[in-house]
C-alpha positions as a Python dict, from the first residue, in 0.01 Angstrom:
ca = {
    (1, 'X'): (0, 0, 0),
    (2, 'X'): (-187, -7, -290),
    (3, 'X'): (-291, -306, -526),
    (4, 'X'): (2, -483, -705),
    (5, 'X'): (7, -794, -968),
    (6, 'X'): (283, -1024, -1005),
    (7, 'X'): (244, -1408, -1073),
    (8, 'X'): (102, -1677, -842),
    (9, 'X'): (437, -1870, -844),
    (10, 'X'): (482, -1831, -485),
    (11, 'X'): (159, -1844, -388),
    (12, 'X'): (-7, -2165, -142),
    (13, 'X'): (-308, -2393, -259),
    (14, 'X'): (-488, -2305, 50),
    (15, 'X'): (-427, -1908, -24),
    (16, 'X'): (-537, -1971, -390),
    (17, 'X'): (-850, -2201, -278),
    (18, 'X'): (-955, -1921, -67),
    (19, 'X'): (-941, -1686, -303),
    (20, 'X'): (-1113, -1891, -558),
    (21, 'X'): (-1354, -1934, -275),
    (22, 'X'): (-1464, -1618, -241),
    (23, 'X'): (-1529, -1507, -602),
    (24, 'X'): (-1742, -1814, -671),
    (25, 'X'): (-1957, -1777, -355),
    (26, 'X'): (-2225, -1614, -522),
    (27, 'X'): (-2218, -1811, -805),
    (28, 'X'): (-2421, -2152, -916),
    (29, 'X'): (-2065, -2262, -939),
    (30, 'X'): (-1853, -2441, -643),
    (31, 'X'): (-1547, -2670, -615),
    (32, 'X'): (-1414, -2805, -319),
    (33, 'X'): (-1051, -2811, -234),
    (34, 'X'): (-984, -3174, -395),
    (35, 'X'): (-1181, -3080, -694),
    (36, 'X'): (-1025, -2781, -734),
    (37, 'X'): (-669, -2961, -713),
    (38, 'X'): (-786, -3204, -959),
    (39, 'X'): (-923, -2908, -1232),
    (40, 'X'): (-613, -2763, -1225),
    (41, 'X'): (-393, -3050, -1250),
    (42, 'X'): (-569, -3166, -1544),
    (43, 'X'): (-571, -2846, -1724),
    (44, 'X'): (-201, -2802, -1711),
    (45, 'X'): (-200, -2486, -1444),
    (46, 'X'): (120, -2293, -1491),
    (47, 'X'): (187, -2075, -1126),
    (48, 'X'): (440, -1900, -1324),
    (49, 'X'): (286, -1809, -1599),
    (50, 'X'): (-72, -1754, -1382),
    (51, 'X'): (-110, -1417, -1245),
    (52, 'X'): (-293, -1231, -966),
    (53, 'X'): (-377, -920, -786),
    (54, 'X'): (-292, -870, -444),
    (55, 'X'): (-407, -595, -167),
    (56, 'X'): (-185, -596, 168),
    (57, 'X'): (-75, -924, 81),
    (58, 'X'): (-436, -1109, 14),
    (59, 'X'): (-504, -1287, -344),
    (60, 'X'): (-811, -1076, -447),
    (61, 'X'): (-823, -1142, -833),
    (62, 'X'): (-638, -1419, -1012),
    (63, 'X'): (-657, -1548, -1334),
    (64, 'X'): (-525, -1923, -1342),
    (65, 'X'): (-330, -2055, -1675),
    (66, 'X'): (-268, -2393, -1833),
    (67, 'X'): (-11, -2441, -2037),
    (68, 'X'): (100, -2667, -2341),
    (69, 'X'): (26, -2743, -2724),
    (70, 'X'): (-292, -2721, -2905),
    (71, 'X'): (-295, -2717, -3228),
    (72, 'X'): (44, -2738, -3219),
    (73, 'X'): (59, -2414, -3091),
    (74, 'X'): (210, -2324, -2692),
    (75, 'X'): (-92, -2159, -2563),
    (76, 'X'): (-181, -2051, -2235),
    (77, 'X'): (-540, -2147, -2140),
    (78, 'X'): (-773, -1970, -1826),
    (79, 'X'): (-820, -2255, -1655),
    (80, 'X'): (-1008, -1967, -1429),
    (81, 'X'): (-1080, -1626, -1367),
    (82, 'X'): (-1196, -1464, -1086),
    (83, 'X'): (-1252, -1146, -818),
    (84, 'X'): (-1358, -1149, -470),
    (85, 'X'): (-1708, -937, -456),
    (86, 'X'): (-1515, -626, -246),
    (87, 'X'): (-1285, -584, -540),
    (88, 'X'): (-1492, -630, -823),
    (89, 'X'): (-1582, -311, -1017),
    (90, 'X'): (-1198, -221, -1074),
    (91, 'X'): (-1145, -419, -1399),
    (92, 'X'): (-888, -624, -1250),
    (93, 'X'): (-932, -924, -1450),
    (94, 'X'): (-834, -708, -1771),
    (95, 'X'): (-535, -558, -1543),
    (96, 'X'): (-388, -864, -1468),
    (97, 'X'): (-460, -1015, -1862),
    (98, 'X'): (-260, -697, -1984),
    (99, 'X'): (36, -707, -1748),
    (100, 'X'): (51, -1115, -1865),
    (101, 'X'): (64, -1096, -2209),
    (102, 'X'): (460, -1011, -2243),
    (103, 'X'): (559, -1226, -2010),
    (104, 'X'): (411, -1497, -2140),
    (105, 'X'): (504, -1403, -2473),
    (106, 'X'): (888, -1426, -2372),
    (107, 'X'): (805, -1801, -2286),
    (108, 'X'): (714, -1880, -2619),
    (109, 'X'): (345, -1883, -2599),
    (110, 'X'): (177, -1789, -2895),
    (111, 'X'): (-216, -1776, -2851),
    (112, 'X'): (-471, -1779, -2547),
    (113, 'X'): (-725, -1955, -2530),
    (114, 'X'): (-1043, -1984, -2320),
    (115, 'X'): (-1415, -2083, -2297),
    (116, 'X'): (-1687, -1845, -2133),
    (117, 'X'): (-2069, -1900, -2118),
    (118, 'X'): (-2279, -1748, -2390),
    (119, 'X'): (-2498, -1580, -2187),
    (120, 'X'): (-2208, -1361, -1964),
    (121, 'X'): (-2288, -1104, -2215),
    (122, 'X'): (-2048, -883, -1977),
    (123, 'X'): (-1735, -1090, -1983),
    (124, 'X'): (-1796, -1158, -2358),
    (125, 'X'): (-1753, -801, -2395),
    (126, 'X'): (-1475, -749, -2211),
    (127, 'X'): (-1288, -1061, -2404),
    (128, 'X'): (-1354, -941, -2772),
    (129, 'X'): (-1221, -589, -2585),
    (130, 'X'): (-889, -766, -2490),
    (131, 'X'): (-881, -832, -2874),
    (132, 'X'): (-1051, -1224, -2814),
    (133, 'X'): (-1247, -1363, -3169),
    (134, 'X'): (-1475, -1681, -3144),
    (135, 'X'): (-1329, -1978, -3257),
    (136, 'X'): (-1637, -2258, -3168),
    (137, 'X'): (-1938, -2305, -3050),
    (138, 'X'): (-1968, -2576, -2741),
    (139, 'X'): (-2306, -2756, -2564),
    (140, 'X'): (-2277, -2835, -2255),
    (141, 'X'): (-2531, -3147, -2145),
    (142, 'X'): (-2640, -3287, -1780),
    (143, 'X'): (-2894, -3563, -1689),
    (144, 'X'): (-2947, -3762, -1380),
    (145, 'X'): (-2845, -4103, -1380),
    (146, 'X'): (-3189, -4193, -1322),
    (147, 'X'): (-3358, -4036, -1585),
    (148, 'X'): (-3029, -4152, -1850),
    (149, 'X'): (-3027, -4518, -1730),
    (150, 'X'): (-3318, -4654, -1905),
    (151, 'X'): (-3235, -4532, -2212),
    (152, 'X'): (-2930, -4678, -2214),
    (153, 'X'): (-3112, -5074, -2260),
    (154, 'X'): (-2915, -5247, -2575),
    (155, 'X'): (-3150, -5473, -2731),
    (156, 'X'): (-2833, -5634, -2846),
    (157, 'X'): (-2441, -5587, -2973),
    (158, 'X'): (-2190, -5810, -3015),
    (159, 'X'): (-1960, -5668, -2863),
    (160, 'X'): (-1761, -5651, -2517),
    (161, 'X'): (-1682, -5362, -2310),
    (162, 'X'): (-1383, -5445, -2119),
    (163, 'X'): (-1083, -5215, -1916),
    (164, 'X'): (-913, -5034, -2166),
    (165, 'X'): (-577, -4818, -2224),
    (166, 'X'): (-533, -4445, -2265),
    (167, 'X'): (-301, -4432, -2504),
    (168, 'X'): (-470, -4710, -2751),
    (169, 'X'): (-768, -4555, -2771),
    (170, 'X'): (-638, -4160, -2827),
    (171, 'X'): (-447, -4339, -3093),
    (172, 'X'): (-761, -4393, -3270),
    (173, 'X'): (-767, -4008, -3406),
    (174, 'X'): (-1012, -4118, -3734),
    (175, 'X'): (-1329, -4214, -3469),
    (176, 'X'): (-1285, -3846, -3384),
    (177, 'X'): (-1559, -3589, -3553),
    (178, 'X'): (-1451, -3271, -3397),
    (179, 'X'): (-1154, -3163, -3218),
    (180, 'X'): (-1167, -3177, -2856),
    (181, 'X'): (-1184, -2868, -2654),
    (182, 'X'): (-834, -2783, -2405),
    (183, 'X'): (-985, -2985, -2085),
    (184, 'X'): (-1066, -3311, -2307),
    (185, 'X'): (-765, -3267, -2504),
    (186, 'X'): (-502, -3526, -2554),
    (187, 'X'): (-274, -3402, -2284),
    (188, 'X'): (-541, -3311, -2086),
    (189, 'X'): (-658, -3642, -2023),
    (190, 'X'): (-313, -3772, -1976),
    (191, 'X'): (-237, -3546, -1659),
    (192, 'X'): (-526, -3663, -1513),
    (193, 'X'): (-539, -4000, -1579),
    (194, 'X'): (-533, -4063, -1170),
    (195, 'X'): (-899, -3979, -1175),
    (196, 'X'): (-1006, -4143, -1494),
    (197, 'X'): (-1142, -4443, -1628),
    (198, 'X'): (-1120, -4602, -1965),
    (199, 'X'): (-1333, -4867, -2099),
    (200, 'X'): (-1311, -5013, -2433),
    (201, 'X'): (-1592, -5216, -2627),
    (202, 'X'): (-1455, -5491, -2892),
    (203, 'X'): (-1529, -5723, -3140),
    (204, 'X'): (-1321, -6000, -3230),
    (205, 'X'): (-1093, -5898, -3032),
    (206, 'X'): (-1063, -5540, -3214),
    (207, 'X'): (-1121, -5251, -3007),
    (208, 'X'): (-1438, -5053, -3192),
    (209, 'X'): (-1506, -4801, -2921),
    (210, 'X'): (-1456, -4658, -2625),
    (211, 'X'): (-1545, -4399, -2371),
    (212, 'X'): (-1328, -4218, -2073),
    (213, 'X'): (-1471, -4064, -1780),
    (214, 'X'): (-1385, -3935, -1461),
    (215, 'X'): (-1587, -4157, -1225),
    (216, 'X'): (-1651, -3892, -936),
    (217, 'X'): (-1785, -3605, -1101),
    (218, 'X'): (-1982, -3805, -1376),
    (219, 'X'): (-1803, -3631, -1672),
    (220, 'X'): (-1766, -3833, -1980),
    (221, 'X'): (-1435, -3695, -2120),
    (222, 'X'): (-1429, -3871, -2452),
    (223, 'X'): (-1670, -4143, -2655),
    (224, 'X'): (-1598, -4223, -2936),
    (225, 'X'): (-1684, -4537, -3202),
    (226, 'X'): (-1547, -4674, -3510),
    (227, 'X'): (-1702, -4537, -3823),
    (228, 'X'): (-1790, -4852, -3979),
    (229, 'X'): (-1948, -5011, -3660),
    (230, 'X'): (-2139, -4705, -3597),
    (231, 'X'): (-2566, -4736, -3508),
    (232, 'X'): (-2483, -5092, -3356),
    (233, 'X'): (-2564, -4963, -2979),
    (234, 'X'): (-2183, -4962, -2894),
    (235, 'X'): (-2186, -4602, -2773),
    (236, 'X'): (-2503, -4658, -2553),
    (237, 'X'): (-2302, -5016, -2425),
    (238, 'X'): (-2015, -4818, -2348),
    (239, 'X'): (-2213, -4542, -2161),
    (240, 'X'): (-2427, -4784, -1972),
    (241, 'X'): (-2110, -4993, -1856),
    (242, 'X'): (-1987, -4598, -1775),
    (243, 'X'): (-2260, -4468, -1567),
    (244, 'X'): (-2233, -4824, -1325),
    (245, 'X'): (-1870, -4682, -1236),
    (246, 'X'): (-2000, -4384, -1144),
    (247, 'X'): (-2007, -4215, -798),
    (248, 'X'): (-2209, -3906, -876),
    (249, 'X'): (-2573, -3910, -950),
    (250, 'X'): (-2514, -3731, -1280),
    (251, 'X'): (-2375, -3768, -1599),
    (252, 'X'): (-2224, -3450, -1745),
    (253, 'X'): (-2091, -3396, -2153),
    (254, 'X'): (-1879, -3072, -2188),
    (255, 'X'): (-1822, -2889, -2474),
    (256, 'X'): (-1939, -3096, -2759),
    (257, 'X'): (-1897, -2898, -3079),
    (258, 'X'): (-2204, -2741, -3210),
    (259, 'X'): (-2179, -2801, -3560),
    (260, 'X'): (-2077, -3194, -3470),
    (261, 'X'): (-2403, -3369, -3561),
    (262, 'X'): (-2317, -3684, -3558),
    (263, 'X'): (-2267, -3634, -3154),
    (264, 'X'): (-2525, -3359, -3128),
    (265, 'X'): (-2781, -3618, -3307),
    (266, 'X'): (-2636, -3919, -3115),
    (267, 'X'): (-2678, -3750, -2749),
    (268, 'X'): (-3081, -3586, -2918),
    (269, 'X'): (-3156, -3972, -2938),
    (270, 'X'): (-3036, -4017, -2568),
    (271, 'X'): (-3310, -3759, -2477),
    (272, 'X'): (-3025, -3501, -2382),
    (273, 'X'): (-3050, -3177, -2467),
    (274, 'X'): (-2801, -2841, -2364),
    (275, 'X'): (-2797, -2718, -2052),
    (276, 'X'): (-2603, -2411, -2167),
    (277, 'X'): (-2352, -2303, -2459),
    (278, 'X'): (-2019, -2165, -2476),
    (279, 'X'): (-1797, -1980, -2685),
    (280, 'X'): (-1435, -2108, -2691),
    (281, 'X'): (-1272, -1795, -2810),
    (282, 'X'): (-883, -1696, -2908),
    (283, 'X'): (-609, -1430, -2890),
    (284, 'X'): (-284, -1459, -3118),
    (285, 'X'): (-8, -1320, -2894),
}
């Protein structure tokens, strides 16, 4: 029997974990089974509209879709693609994104969507070959907690950083200076609100700021301050009551628009700079 793609509707979290598994294993890249769980969850996987290859019945490529609105558009987003080293060499991954696009047409999606590492000059190519442009241009930033916590010292604000409420704060859509990227999206952070944490700072009473993170893998999924209370030390109070949640040792800020310089220069003055860069790049279906 030779190899055959259909989607991953039917298939187990332990047969999909494997396979995940074993295309990652010789990359600087690793999830375990929980985080895994929790990636997908928040990034709106789809089994049936997520498709894979299979040889004698074993998941050996697989390319894992979100789905929802953004932009108001439906789009399908690769929450992750991958091929187990034994298979790889059989462009698979550009199989399986060929025999997806009608079917996910006939649900009503209408554009894919996807981010890939600037310097994977190889799967770049392939994209742009599937017909994929470059929408943005994404930083991605890491630090250790110990090198990040003494420059978060506030000489002073006025302000208080208390518990906080997801909807409230993604309310406040004028404190935001780019759009966010499909994992820090709106609906993003709302399936996967289990795992996050919100924490508002305010004045009088008025909420001014705030910043959501996902307290086990150090992520800070959204900061964000009023424009008029701006260069007050809010966003370095809100970061510094952030990182004391934390249970990882670092403290991670993923896909931050390049041409955004008001975060850009605010994360400079925090002595971050970018690990890496990404394109997030688009196909109209």
């Amino acid at each position: 029997m030779g190899i055959i793609i259909h989607s991953l509707e039917s298939v187990s979290f332990k047969d999909l974990y494997a396979a995940f598994s074993s295309a990652f294993k010789d990359y600087d890249f690793s999830l375990n089974a929980d985080e895994l769980r929790r990636m997908l969850d928040r990034r709106g996987y789809n089994p049936q509209l997520s498709f894979g290859a299979f040889f004698e019945g074993r998941l050996i490529s697989f390319v894992f879709n979100g789905t929802g609105m953004y932009n108001n558009i439906l789009t399908a987003y690769d929450t992750g693609t991958g091929t187990v080293p034994s298979f790889r060499g059989l462009h698979l991954t550009q199989k399986i994104f060929t025999f997806s696009l009608e079917l996910i047409y006939q649900q009503g999606v209408r554009q894919y969507v996807l981010e890939v590492l600037q310097h994977n000059h190889k799967a770049i190519k392939i994209y742009r070959k599937l017909g994929f442009e470059t929408q943005r241009n994404f930083n991605y930033y890491s630090a250790k907690l110990s090198d990040i916590v003494p420059v978060l010292q506030v000489n002073h604000t006025a302000c208080r950083i208390l518990p906080s409420d997801l909807k409230n704060c993604l309310n406040q859509t004028a404190w935001f200076d780019f759009h966010p990227s499909w994992q820090n999206d709106r609906a993003s952070l709302e399936r996967g609100i289990d795992n996050l944490d919100i924490l508002g700072a305010y004045e009088r009473e008025e909420l001014v700021g705030f910043v959501i993170f996902e307290p086990a893998s150090g992520d800070i999924s959204s900061l964000a301050v009023a424009k008029d209370y701006r260069c007050k030390g809010i966003g370095k109070s809100l970061l510094k009551s952030a990182v004391s949640h934390f249970q990882s040792d670092v403290l991670k800020f993923t896909n931050v628009d390049c041409d955004c310089e008001s975060v850009t220069g605010f994360l400079s003055s925090l002595g971050l700079t970018p690990k890496g860069q990404q394109f997030e790049m688009v196909r109209k279906i």
